[in-house]
N, C-alpha and C positions, 0 to 999 in steps of 0.2 A: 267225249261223253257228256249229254246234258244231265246237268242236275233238273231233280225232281221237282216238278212245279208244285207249290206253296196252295194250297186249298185257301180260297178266299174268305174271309175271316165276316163271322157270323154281323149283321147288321145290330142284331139285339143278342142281350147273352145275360143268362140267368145265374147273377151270382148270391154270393152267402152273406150276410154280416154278424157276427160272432158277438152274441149280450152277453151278460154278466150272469144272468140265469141259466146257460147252460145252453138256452136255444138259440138259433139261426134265423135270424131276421130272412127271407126272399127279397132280394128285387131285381129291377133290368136295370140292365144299361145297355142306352143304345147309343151308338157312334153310325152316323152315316151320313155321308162328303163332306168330311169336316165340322160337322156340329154334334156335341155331346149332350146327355141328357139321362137321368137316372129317376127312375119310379121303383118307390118302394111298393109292394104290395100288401103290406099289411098281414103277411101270411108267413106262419112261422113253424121250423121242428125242432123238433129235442136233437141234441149233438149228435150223444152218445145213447141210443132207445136201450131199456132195460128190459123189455119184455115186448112179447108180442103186441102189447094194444099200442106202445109207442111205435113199434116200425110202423103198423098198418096205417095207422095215425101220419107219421112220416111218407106212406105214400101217396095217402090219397089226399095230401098237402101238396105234395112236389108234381104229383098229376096235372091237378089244377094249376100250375104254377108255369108248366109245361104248354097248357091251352092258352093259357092269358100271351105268353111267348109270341107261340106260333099265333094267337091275333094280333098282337102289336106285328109283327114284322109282315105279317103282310098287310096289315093299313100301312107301314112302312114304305113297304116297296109296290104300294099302289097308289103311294099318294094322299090316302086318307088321312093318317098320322101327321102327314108333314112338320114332320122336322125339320126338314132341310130349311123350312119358308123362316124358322126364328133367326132373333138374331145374337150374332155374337155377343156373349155377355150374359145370356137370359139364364145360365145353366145357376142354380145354387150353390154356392159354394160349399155352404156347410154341407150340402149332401152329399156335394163333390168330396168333402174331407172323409166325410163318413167310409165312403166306399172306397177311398185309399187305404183308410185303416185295415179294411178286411182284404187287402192284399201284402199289408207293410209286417214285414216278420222278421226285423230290425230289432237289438237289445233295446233300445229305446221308445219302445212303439208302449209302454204306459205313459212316458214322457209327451207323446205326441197324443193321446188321447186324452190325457190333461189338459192339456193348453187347447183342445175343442172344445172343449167343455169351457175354460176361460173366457173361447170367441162367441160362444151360447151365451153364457152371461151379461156378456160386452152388452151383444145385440138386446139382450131383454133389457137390462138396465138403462141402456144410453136410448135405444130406438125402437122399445118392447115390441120385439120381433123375433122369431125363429128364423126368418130366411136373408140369406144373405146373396142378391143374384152377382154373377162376379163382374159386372161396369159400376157397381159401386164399390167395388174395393179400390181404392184411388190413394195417393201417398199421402194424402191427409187424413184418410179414413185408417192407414197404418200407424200414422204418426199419433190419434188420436188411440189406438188400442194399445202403442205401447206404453204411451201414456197412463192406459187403465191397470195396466199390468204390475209397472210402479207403485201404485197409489195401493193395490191389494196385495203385491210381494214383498219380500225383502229379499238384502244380497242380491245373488248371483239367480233367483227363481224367474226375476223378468226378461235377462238375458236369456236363458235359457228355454222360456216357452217363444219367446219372441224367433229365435233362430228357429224352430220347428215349424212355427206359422210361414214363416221365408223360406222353410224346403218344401211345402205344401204349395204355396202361391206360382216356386220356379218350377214346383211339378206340374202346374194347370197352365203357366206359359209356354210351357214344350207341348200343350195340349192343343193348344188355339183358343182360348177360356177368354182370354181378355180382350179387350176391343184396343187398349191403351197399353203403356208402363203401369203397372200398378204398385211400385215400390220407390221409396221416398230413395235420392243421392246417398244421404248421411243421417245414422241414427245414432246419436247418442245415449249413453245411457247416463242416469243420476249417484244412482249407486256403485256401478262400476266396480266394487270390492266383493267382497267372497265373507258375507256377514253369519253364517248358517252356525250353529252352536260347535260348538271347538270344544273338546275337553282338554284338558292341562293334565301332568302325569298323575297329582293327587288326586284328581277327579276321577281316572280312570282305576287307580289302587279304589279309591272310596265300591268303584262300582263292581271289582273284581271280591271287595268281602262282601256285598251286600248282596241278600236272597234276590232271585231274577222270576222262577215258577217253572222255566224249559231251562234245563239243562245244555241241551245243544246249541239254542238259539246266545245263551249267558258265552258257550264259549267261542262261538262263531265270529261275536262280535267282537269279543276281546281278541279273537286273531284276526279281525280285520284293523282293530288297532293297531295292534304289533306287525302286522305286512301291508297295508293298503289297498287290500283288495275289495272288489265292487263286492255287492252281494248277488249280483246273478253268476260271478265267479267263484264264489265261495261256496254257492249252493251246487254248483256242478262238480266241484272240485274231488277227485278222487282219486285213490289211494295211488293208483298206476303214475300221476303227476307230481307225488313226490319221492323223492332218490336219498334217504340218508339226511342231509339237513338241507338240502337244495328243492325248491319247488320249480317246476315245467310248469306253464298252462297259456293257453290259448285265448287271449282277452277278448270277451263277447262284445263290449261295445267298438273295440279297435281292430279285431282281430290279429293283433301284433302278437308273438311270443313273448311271454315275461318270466326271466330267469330269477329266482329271489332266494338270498341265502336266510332263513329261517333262524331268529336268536332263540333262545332256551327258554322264551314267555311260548313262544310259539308253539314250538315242540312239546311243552307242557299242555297244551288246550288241544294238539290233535290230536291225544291220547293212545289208548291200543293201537295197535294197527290193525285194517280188514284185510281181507282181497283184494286184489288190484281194482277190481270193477265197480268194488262199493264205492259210499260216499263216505267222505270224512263228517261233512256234517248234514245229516236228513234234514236239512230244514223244513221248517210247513210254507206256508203262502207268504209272497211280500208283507201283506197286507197283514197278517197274523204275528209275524214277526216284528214289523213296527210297533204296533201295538204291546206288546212283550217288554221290546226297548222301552218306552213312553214309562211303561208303570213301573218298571225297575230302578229307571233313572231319578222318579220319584220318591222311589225309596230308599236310594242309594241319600236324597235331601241334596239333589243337585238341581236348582232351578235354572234349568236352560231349556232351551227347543232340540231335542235332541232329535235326529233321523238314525234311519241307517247309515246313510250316504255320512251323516258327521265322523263318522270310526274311520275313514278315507281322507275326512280335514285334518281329522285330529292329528291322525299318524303324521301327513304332510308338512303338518305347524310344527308338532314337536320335535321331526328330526330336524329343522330349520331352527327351530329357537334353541337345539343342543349344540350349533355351531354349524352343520353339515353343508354344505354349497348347494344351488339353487340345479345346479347339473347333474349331482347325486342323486337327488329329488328326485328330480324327471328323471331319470333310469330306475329307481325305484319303482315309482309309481306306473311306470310303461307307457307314460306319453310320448306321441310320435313329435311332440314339436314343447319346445321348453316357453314358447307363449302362455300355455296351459298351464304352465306349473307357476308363474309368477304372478298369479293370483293369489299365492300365500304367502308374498313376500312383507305387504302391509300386517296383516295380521300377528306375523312371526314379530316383525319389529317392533309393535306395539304391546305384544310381551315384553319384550329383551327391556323396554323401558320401564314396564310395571316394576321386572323384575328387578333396573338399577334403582329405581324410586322408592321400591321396598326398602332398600339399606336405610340402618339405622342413623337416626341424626347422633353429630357427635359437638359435644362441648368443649370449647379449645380456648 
């Protein structure tokens, strides 16, 4: 028996891109015999319409969006357009990223809209440009952004937009985007350590008596201290994922299962218990709740850089500077590989020192 033959995949295809205000950027993307190419069009609708004048508004958007289409693909497919005639390399990159974003539904996809935004910057500061076509992206033009990334990050932040630009770049080589290699042999980094603010246990007592303004947000974060969990796992976390003092859950950026036994800080901040399906903690938006962190930690009169992400260091440094092994760690924390976890192993030790150098001098 034959299988079903495969309907031939649209030359132009009108897709979304998802703003910050709610609406849906249009544009095309066309793919045809191997050359890519994306036009925005300038025409935009509301996600979610509220009332009748937003859908109608939403149609008679996506109508016109629908006509622009069907003329590109048949200047396409008659030649007009020619696409096919550019050459390798001419595509944008930054547009190219653009329109990855609005397919990447990854826990990490604010991570990677970040570090666009960094490559936006790059371009205007160093070569005040918006466009990036992808034959100059070349391993000195990587080596020169990782470069910039340093010079505006600390810690582990330039690592980590840098590895996002290098899944975008291996995503448009699987595409045909490059005419070259566009990635440098070896990249070093300078920083190389995990510099991002670290709270100490007094630090964290100081922030557990001091006023926060959200209640839930105050104790979320103190149980991300006391267990190491991300906050897109905290915020999902619900009552059916914990059993008694043991927590289940399913980690969004790894997908790994993490079994965690829950000490009695813990068990104090998830309070009552709901229904299986509620949340332990309703958090509001990332973005809402950092800022929360920021002005509490202020008033707790602790000057650091505090994130959310630090309640995850924190925890990591101090069950290591309590004595615990680098193996315990990473089975804590749910990493799939103990590379990951010895980024805390400088930090821990440069406590363990503070903490011998504290001792008191003695006269003999």
């Amino acid at each position: 028996m034959q299988g079903k033959k495969r309907a031939p995949k649209e030359p132009v295809r009108l897709r979304e891109k998802k703003l910050a205000n709610g609406k849906l950027s249009l544009y095309l993307d066309f793919y045809y015999e191997g050359v890519r190419e994306f036009e925005f069009l300038k025409l935009y609708i509301v996600a979610k319409p509220k009332d009748k004048l937003e859908k109608d508004s939403n149609k008679t958007v996506l109508e016109l969006a629908q006509r622009i289409k069907a003329k590109r693909t048949e200047e396409l497919l008659t030649g007009a357009l020619n696409l096919s005639s550019k050459t390798q390399g001419s595509v944008d990159f930054v547009q190219y990223w653009q329109a990855y974003n609005t397919q990447y539904t990854k826990a990490d996809h604010r991570v990677l809209s970040a570090c666009l935004n960094k490559l936006k910057s790059f371009l205007k500061d160093r070569y005040d440009t918006a466009r990036l076509p992808c034959k100059d992206i070349t391993p000195n033009f990587v080596l020169a952004f990782k470069d910039y990334l340093e010079a505006k990050q600390t810690g582990d932040g330039p690592q980590t937009y840098f590895t996002r630009f290098k899944k975008v770049v291996k995503h448009g080589m699987r595409e045909n985007l490059f005419p070259h290699y566009p990635l440098p042999e070896k990249v070093k980094f300078k920083s190389g350590g995990m510099n991002k603010g670290v709270l100490n246990l007094d630090e964290i007592k100081a922030l557990a008596a001091a006023y926060c303004g959200n209640e839930v947000i105050k104790r979320a974060f103190l149980f991300a201290c006391n267990t190491g969990l991300r906050f897109g796992d905290i915020k999902a976390l619900k009552w059916q994922d914990i059993g008694g003092s043991e927590l289940f859950v399913v980690q969004n950026k790894t997908k790994e299962v993490l079994r965690l036994k829950l000490n009695q800080n813990a068990l104090k901040l998830i309070g009552e218990r709901g229904t299986p399906d509620s949340l332990v903690f309703p958090l509001p938006s990332f973005e809402g709740s950092v800022k929360t962190v920021k002005n509490w930690v202020a008033r707790a009169g602790i000057d650091k850089r505090i994130t959310w992400h630090s309640a995850r260091h924190s925890f990591a440094t101090n069950i290591l500077v309590l004595g615990y092994d680098i193996k315990t760690l990473s089975q804590l924390l749910g990493h799939t590989s103990i590379q990951h976890t010895q980024k805390y192993l400088s930090i821990a030790d440069e406590r363990k020192a503070q903490a011998v150098n504290a001792l008191p001098d003695l006269n003999f």
